[in-house]
TORTIRO-747327 format. One record per residue: residue number from 1; x, y, z of N, C-alpha, C, O, CB in turn; residue in one letter. Coordinates in Angstrom, 2 decimals. Glycine has a CB too. Layout:
N
[node NUM, [X, Y, Z], [X, Y, Z], [X, Y, Z], [X, Y, Z], [X, Y, Z], 'A'] ...
END
This chain:
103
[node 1, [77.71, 91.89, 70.69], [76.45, 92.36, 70.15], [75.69, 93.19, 71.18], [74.92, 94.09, 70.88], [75.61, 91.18, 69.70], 'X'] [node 2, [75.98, 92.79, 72.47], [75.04, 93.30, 73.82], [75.83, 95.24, 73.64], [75.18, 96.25, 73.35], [75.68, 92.01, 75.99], 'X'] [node 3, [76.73, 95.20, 73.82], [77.15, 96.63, 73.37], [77.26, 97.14, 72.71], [77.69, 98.28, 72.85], [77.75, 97.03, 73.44], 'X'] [node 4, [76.98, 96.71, 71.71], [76.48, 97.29, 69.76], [74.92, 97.67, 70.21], [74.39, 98.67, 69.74], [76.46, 95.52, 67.99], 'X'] [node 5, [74.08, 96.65, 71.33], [72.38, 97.42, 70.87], [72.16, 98.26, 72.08], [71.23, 99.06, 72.06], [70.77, 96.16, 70.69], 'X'] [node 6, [73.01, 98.15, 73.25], [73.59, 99.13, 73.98], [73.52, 100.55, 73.73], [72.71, 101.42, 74.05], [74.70, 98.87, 74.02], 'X'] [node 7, [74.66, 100.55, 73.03], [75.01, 102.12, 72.58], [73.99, 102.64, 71.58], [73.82, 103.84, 71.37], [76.53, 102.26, 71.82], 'X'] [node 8, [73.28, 101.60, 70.92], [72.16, 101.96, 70.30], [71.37, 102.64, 70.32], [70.83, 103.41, 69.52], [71.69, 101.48, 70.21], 'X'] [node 9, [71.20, 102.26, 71.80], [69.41, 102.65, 72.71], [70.20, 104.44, 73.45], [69.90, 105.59, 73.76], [68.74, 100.73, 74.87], 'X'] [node 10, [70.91, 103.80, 73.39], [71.69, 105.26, 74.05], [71.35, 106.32, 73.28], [70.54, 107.19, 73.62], [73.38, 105.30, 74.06], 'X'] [node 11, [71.91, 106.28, 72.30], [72.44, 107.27, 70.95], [70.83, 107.65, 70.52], [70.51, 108.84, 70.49], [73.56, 106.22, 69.38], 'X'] [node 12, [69.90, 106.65, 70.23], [68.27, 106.58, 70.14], [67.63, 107.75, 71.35], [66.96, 108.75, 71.08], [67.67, 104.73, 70.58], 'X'] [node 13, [68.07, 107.30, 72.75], [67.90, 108.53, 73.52], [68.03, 109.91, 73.38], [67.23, 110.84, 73.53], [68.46, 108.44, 74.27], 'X'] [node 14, [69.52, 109.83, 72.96], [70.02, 111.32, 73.03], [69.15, 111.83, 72.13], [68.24, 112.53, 72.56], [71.58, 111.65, 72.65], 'X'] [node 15, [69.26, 111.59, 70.73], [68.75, 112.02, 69.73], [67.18, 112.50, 70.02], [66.90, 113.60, 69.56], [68.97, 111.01, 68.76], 'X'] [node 16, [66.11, 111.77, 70.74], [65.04, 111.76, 71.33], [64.84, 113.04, 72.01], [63.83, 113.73, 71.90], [64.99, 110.71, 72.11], 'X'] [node 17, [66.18, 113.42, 72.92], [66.09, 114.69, 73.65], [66.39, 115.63, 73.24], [65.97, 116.59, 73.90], [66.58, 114.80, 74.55], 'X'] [node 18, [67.11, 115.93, 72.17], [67.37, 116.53, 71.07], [66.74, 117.19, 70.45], [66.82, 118.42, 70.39], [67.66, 116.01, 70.47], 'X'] [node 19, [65.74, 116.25, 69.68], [64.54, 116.69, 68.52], [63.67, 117.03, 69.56], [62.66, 117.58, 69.13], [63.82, 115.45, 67.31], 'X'] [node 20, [63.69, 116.91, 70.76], [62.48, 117.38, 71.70], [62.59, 119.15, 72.14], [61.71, 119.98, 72.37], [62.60, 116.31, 73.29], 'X'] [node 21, [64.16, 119.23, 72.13], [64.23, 120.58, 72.47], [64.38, 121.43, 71.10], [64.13, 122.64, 71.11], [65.44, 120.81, 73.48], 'X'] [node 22, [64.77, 120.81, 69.99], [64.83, 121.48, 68.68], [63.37, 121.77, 68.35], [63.08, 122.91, 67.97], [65.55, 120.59, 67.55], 'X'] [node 23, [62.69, 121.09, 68.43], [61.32, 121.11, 68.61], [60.46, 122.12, 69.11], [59.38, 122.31, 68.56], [61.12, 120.27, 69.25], 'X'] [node 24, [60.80, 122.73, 70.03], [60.03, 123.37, 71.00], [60.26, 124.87, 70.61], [59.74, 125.84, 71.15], [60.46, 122.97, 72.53], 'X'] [node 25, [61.36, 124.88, 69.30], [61.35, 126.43, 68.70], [60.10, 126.15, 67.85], [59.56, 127.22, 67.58], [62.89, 127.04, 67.67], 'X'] [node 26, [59.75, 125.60, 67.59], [58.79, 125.56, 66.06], [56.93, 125.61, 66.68], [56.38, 124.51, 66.83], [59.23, 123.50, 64.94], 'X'] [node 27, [56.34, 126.55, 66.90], [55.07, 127.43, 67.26], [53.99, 126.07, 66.42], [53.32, 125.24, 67.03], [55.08, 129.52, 66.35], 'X'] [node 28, [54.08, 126.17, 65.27], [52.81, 125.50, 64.25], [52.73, 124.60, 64.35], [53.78, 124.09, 64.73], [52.72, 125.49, 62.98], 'X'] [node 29, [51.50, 123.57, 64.12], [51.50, 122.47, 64.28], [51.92, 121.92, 62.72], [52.41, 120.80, 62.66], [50.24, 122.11, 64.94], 'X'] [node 30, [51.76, 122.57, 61.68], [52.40, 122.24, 60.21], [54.01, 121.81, 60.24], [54.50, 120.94, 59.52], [52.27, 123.67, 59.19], 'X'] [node 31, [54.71, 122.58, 61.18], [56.09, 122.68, 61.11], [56.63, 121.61, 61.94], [57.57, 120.86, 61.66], [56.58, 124.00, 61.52], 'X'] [node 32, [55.84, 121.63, 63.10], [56.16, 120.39, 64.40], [56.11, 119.24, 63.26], [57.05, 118.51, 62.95], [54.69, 120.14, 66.00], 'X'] [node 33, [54.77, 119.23, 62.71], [54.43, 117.25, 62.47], [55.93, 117.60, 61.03], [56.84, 116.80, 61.24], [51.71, 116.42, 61.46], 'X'] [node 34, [56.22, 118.42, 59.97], [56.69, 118.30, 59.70], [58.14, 118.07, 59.94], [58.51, 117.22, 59.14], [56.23, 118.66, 59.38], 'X'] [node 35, [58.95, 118.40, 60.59], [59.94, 118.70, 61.41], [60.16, 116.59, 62.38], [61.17, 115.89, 62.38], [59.21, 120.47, 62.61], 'X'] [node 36, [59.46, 116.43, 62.70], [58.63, 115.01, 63.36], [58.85, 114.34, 62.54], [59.80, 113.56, 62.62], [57.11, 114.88, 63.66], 'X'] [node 37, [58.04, 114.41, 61.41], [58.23, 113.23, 59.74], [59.78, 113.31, 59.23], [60.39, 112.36, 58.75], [57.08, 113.99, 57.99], 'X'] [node 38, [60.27, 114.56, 59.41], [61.96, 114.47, 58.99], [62.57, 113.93, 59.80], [63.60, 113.50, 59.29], [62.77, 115.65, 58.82], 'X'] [node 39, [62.51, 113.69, 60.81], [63.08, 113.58, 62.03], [63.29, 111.56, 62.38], [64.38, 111.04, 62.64], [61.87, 114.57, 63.18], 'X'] [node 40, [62.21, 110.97, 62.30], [61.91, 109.87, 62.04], [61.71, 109.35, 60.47], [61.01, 108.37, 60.25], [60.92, 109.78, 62.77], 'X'] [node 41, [62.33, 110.02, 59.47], [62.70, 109.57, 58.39], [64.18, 109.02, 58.29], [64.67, 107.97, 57.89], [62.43, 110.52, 57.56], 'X'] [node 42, [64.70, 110.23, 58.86], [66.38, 110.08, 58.90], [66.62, 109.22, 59.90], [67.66, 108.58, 59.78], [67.27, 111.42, 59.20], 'X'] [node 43, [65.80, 108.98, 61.09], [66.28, 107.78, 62.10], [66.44, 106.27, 61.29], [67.35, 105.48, 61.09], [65.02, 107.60, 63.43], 'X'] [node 44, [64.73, 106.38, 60.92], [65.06, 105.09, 60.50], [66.26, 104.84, 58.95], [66.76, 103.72, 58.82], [63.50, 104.49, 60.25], 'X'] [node 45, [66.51, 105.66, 58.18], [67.20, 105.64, 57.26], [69.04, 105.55, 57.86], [69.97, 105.08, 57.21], [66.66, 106.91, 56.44], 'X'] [node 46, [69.09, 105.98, 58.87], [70.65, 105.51, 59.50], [70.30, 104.25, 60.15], [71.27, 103.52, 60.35], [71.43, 106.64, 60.75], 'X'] [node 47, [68.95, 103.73, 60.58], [69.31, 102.24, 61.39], [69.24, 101.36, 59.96], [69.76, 100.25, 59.89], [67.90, 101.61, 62.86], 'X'] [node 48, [68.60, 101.93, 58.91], [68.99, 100.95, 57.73], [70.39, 100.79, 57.06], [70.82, 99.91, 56.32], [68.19, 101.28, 56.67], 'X'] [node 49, [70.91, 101.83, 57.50], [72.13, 102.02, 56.75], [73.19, 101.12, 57.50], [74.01, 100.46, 56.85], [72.57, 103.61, 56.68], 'X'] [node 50, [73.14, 101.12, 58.98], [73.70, 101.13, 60.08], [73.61, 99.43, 60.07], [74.60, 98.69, 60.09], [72.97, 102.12, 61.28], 'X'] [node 51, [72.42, 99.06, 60.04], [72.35, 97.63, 60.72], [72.23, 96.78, 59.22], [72.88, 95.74, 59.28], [70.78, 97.39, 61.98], 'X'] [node 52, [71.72, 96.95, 58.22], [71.60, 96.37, 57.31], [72.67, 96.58, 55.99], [72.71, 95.73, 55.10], [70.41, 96.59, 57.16], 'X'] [node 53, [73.52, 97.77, 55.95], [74.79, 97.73, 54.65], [75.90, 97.29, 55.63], [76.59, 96.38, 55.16], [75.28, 99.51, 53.69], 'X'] [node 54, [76.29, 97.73, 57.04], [77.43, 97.58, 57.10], [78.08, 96.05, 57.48], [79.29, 95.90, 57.36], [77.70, 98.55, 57.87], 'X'] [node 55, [77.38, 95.12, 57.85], [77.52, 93.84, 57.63], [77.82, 92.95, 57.24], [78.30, 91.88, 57.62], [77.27, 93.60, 57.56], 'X'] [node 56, [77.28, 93.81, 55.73], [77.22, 93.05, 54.50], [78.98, 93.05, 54.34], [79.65, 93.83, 55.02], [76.15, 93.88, 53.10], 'X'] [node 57, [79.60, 92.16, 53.42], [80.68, 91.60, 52.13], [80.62, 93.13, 51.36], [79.63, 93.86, 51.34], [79.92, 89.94, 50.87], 'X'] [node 58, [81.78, 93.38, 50.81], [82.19, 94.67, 50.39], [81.12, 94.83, 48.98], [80.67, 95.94, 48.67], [84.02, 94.71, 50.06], 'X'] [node 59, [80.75, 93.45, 48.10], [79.97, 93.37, 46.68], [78.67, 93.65, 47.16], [77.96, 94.50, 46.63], [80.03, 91.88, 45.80], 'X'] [node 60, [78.24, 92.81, 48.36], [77.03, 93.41, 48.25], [76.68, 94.49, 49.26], [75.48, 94.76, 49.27], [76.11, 92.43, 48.27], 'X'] [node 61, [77.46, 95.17, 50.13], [77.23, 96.24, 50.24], [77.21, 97.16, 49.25], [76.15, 97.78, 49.20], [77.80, 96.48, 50.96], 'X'] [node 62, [78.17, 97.52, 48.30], [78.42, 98.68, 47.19], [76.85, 98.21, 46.78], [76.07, 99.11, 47.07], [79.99, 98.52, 45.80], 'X'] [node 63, [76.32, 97.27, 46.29], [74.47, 96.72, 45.85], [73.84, 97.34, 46.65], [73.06, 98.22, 46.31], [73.84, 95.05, 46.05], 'X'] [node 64, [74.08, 97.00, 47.91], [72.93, 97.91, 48.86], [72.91, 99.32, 48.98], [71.81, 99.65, 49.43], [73.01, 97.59, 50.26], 'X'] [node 65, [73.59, 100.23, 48.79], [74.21, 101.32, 48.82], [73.45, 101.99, 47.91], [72.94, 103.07, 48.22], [75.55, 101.27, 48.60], 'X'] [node 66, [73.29, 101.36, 46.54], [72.58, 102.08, 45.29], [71.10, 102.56, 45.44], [70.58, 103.61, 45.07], [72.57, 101.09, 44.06], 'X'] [node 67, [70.55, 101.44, 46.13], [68.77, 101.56, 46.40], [68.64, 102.48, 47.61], [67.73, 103.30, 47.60], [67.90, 99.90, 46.83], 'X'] [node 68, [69.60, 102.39, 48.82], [69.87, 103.35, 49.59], [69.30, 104.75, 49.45], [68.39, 105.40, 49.96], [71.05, 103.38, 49.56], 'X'] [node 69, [70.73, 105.03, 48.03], [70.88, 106.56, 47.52], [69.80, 106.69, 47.01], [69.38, 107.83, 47.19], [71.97, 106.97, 46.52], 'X'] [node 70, [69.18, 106.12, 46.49], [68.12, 106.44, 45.43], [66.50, 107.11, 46.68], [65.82, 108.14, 46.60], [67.75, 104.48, 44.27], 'X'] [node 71, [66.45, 105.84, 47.76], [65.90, 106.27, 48.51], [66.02, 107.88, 49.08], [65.06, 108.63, 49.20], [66.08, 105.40, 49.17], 'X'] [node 72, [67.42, 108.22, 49.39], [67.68, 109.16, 50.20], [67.19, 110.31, 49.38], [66.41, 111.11, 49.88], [69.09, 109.17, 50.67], 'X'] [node 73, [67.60, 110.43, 48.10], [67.32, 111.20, 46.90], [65.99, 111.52, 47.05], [65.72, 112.70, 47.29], [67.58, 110.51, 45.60], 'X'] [node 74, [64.84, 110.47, 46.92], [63.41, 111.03, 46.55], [62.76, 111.59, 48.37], [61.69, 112.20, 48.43], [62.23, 109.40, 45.61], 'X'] [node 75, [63.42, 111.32, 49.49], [63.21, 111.40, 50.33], [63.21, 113.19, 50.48], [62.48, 114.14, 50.76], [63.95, 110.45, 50.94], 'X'] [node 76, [64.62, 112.81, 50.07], [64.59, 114.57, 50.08], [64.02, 115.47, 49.26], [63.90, 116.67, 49.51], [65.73, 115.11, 49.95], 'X'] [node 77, [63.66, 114.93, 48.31], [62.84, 115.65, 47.19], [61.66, 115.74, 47.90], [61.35, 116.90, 48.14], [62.66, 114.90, 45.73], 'X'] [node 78, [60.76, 114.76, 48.37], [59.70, 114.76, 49.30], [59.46, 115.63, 50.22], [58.45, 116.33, 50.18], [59.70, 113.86, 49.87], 'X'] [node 79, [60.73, 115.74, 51.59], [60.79, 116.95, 52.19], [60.88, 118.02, 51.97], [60.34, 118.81, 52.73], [61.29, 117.02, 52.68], 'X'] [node 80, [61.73, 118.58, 50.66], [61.94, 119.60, 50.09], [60.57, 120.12, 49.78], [60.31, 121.17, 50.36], [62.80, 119.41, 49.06], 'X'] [node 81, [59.60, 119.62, 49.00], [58.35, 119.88, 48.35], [57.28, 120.34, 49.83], [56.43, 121.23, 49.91], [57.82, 118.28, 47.36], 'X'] [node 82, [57.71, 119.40, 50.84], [56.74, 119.19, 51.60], [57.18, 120.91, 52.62], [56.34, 121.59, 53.21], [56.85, 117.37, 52.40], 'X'] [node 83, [58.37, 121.16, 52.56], [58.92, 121.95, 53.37], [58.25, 123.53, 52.72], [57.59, 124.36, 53.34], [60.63, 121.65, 53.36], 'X'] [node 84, [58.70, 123.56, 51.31], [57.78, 124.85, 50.55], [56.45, 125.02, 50.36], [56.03, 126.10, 49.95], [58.05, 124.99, 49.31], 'X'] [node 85, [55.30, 123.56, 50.73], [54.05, 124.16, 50.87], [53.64, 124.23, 52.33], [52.46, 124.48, 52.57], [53.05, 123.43, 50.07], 'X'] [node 86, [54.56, 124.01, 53.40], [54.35, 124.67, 54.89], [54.89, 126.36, 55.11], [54.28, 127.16, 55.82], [55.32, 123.65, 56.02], 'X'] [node 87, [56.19, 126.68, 54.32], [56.37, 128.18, 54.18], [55.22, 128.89, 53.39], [55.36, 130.10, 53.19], [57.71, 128.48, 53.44], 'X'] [node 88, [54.26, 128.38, 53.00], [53.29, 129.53, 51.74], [52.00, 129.71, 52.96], [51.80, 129.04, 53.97], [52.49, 128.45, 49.59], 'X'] [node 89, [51.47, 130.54, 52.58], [50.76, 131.15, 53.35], [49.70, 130.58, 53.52], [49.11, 130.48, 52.44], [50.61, 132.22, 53.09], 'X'] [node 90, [48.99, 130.02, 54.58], [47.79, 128.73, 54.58], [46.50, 129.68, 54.59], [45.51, 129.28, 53.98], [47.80, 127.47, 56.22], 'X'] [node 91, [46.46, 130.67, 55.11], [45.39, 131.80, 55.03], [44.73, 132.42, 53.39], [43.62, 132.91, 53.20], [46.19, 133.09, 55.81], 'X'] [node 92, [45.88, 132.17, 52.36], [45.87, 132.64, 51.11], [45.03, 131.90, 50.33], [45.36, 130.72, 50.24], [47.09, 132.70, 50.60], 'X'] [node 93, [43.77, 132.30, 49.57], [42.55, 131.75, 49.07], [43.74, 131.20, 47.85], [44.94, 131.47, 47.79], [41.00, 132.94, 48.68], 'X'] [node 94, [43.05, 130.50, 47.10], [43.74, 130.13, 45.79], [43.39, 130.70, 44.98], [42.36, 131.33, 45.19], [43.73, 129.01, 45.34], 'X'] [node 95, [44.00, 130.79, 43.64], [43.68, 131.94, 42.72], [42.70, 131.51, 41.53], [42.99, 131.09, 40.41], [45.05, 132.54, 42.10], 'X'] [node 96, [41.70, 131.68, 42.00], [40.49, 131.02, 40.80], [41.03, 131.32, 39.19], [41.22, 130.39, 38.41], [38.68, 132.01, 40.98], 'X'] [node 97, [41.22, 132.49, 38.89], [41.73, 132.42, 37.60], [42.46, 132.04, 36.76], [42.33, 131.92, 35.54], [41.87, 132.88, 37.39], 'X'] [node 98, [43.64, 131.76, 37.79], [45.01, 130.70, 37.35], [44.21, 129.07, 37.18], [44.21, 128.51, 36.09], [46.54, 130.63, 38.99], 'X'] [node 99, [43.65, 128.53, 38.26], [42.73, 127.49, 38.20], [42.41, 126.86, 36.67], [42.60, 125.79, 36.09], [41.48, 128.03, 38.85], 'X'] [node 100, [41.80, 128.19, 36.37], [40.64, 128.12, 35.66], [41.67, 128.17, 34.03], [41.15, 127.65, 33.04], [39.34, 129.58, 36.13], 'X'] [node 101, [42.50, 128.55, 33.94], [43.37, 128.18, 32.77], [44.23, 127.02, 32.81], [44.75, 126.53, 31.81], [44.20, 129.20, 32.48], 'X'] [node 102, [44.39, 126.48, 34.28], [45.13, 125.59, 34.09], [44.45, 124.47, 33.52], [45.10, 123.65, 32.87], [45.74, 125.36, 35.13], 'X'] [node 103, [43.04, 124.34, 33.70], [42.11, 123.21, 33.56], [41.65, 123.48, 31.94], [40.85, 122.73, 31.39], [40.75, 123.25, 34.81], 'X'] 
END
């Protein structure tokens, strides 16, 4: 177990130095915190995957696996959404007239 949380902390490092230099292309602070929130989404979503399915008995892993996917699914839908209102232009007034029909 001592070299299972070992290589853990390791791999936790690298990755750390990683997103630090991947990081340092991205100018905005919209893109950083975003980029940050993906970044520590997917960590913790492999230590769930990692420490909590593979453990498991083959029945209830394939169980754990389902709520998993489902997670991973809206996760990315989340980022996806979150990723296209950081590309739109933050300077751009909103369009009162569209507004005003939508309501």
């Amino acid at each position: 177990m001592l070299p299972f949380v070992l290589l853990l902390v390791a791999v936790f490092f690298c990755v750390m130095i990683s997103v630090k230099r991947f990081l340092a292309r991205y100018k905005t602070p919209a893109q950083r915190s975003w980029w940050v929130r993906m970044c520590i989404f997917c960590f913790f979503g492999l230590l769930f995957l990692g420490l909590l399915i593979l453990p498991l008995p083959n029945k209830q892993r394939l169980l754990a696996i389902v709520p998993a996917f489902f997670l991973i699914a809206v996760g990315s839908r989340v980022f996806r959404s979150g990723r296209a209102r950081m590309r739109e232009d933050p300077e751009k007034p909103p369009d009162l007239n569209q507004m005003k029909r939508l309501n």
